[in-house]
Structure formats: structure tokens, C-alpha cells
N, C-alpha and C positions, 0 to 999 in steps of 0.2 A: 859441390858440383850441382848446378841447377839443373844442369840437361840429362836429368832425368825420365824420363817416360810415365809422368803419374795417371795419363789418361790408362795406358797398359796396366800397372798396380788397380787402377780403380775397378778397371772392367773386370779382371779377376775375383778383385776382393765382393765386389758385387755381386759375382755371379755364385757365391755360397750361401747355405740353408744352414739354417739353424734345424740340429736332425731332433732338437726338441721341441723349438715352437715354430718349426716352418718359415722364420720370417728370413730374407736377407739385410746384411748390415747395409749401412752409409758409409760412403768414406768421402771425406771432406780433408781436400789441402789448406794448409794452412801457413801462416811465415815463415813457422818453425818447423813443418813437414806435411805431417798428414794426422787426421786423428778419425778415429772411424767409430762408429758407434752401433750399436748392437743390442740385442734383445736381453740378453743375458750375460755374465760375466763368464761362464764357460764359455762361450761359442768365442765369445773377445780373446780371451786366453790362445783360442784354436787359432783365431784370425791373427793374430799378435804373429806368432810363429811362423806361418803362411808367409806374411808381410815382411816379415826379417827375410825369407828368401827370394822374396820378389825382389827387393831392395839388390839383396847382390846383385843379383841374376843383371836386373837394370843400369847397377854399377857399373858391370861387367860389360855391358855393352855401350854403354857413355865412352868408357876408358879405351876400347876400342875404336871405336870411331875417332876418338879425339888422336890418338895413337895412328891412322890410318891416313888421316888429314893432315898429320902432322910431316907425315913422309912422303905426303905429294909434291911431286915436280909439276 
């Protein structure tokens, strides 16, 4: 499912600190999704987990629309 909303994923994941070195990650799309990068492999760990829920949530609303569209007269 490409219609996904990665600008939505992005601006989230961006917008978090690292509460040990202050810095915010990169998130970068890619062919095969998305890969995000980070200061430290904790804060990635945090971010990983984050990003699995963004993903549904995103999911979630692709499958509705497509679902909503799909019952227009």
C-alpha cells in the first residue's frame, strides 16, 4: 500500500529529542520504506517503536479512504 502518508510519519518522527544528546533524528524514505537515523541507538530503539505506530495508525487510514471510495456512487 503506497498511500501512505510518509510526509505525516516524518513530521512526527522529527519532531522528537533525544532526552540524552538533545539532537532530533532524520527520517529518510526509501524503496523499501523508510530508514531514519539518529544520534544514538537508544533514542532509534524509542523511535523504531513510535514508527511501528505511526505506520498503523497511517495504515489505518489509507484503508479507510480506499474503503470510502470504494462505496461511492
Amino acid at each position: 500500500m503506497s498511500d501512505l502518508d510518509y510526509n505525516s510519519i516524518k513530521r512526527k518522527i522529527e519532531s522528537q529529542k533525544c532526552s540524552e544528546h538533545n539532537k532530533n533524528p532524520q527520517f529518510m524514505k526509501t524503496s523499501k520504506g523508510f530508514d531514519i537515523k539518529t544520534c544514538c541507538e537508544n533514542f532509534r530503539s524509542e523511535l523504531v517503536k513510535i514508527s511501528e505506530r505511526l505506520i498503523v495508525e497511517e495504515t489505518q487510514k489509507a484503508i479507510d479512504q480506499v474503503m470510502r471510495n470504494a462505496f461511492k456512487k
